[in-house]
C-alpha positions in Angstrom: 14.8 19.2 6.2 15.4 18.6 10.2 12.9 20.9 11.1 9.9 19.3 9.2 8.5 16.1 10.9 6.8 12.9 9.4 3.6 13.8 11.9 3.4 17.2 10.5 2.7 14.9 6.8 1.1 11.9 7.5 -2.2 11.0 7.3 -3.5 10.4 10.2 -5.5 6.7 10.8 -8.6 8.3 11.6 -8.5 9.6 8.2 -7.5 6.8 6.4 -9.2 3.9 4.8 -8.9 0.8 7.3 -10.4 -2.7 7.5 -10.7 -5.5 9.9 -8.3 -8.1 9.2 -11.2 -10.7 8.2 -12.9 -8.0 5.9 -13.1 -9.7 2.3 -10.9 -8.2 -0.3 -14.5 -6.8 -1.7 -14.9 -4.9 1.7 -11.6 -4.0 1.8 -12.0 -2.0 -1.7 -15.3 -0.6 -0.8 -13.2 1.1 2.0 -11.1 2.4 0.2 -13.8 3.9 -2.2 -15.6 5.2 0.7 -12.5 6.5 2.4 -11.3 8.3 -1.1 -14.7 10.3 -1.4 -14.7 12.0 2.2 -11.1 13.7 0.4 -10.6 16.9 -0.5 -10.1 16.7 -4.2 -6.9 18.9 -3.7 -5.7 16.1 -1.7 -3.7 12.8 -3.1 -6.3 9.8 -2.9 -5.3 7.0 -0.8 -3.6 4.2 -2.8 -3.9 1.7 0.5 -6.1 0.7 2.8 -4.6 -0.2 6.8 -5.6 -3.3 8.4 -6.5 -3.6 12.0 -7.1 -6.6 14.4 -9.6 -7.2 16.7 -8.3 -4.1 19.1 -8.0 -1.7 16.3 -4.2 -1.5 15.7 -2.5 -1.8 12.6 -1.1 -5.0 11.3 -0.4 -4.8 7.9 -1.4 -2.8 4.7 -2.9 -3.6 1.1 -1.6 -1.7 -1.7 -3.1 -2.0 -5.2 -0.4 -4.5 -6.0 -1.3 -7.0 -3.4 -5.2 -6.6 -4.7 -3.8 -8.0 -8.0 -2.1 -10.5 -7.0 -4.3 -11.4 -4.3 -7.3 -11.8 -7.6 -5.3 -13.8 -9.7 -4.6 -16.9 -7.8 -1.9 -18.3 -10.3 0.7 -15.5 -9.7 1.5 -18.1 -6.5 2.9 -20.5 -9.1 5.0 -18.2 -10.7 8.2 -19.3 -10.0 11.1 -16.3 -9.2 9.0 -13.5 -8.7 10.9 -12.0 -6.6 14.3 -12.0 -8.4 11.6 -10.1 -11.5 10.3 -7.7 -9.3 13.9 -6.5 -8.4 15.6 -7.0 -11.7 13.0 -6.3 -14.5 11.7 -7.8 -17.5 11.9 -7.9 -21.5 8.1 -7.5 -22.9 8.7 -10.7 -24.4 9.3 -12.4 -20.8 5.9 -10.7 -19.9 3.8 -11.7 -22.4 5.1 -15.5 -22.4 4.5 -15.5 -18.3 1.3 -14.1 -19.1 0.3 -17.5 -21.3 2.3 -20.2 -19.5 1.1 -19.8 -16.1 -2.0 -19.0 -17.3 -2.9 -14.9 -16.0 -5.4 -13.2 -15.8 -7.3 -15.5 -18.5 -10.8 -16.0 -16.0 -13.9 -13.6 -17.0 -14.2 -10.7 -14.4 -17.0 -11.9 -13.1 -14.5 -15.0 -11.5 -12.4 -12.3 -10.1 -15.8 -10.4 -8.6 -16.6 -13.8 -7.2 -13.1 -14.2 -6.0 -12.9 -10.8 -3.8 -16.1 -11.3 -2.5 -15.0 -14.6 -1.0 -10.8 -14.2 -0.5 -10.7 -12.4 3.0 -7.7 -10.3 3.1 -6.4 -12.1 6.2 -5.5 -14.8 3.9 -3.2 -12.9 1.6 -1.6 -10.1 4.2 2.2 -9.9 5.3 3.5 -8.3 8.5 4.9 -5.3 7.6 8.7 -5.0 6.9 10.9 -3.5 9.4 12.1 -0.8 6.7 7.8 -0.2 6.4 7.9 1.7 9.2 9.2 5.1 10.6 8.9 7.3 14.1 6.3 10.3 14.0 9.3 11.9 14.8 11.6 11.5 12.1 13.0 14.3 9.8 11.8 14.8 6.5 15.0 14.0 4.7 15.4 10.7 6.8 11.8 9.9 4.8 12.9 10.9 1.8 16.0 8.6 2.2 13.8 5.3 3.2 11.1 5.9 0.6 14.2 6.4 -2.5 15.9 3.5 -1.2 13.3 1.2 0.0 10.2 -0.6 -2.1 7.7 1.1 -0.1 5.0 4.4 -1.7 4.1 4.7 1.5 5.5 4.0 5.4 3.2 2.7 8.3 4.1 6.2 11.0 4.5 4.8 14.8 4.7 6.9 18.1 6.0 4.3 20.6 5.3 1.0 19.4 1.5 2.4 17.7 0.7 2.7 14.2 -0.6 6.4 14.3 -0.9 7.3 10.4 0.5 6.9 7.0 3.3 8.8 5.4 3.0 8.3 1.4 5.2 9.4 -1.1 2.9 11.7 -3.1 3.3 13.8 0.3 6.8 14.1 0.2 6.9 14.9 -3.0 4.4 17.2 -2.7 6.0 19.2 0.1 9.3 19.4 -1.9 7.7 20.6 -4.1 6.6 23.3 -1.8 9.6 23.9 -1.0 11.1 24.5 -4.4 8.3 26.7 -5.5 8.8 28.9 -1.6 5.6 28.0 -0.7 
C-alpha cells in the first residue's frame, strides 16, 4: 500500500468538472453534466464539481449534498443538524422534520428558479483541513482519512495547489484490483 501514490489515482483537475466561484448553482450542474459525458463509461462519474476563483485555483467543492441543501432554503432553519448528521435518525424524526420546517414542499419549478439565481458562492465552505491530502501520500494513508473522515472524495495538493481529486469509488476500485491480482 506504500508503493501506490494518491497521484497515480486522482483525477486530475483538467479532467474534472470545475466552475467559477460566481457560476449559478444551474451552471455549476450543467458542468457537471458536461464534465460526466466526456467519461469513459468504464470510469466512476464525477459526483462533485471543483470550484475556482478568479486565477483558477481551487477553493472549495459542491457535492450532491450541498446542491440539496443549497435548493431547499429552509434546511438553514433546521435547528441541530449537525448533531443528526453525526448521530442518525428514527424515520419518524424524518418525516416530522420534513412537515415542521416545512421541506421540500415548493413545486420544482421554485427550485429550477432557485438554481438559476443562487450562485454557488453564496452557499460554499472552505474546505476542511482533513479534505485534503499530498499527491504524495500512500494509498493506505487515503484509505485511512476517507474511513475515518466525512469526506467521498479529498481535494489532492502538490505544494500548496489543488492538482486533482482523489474519490472513494477509486480506492475502492483499486482494492479491488488488488484482491482480484489485477
Amino acid at each position: 500500500m506504500k508503493r501506490i501514490k494518491v497521484k497515480e489515482l486522482m483525477v486530475p483537475l483538467k479532467g474534472y468538472a470545475t466552475v467559477p466561484r460566481e457560476a449559478t448553482l444551474r451552471e455549476a450542474v450543467l458542468a457537471l453534466e458536461k464534465a460526466q459525458m466526456t467519461l469513459d463509461p468504464s470510469q466512476h462519474k464525477h459526483r462533485a464539481i471543483l470550484v475556482l476563483d478568479e486565477s483558477g485555483k481551487v477553493v472549495s467543492k459542491i457535492t450532491m449534498k450541498n446542491i440539496l441543501v443549497a435548493l431547499e432554503p429552509n434546511y438553514g432553519k433546521v435547528e441541530g443538524m449537525d448533531v443528526l448528521e453525526r448521530s442518525g435518525f428514527s424515520p419518524d424524526l424524518i418525516k416530522d422534520m420534513l412537515e415542521d420546517c416545512v421541506l421540500w414542499a415548493e413545486p420544482a419549478q421554485f427550485f429550477c428558479e432557485r438554481a438559476a439565481k443562487l450562485k454557488v458562492s453564496d452557499f460554499i465552505q472552505t474546505p476542511a483541513e482533513g479534505e485534503y491530502i499530498d499527491d504524495n501520500a500512500s494509498l493506505g494513508e487515503a484509505i485511512h482519512q476517507l474511513v475515518v473522515s466525512p469526506f467521498h472524495s479529498l481535494l489532492v495538493s502538490s505544494g500548496d495547489e489543488v492538482v486533482g481529486i482523489l474519490r472513494l469509488s477509486d480506492v475502492f476500485t483499486k482494492i479491488c484490483d488488488i484482491i482480484k491480482g489485477d
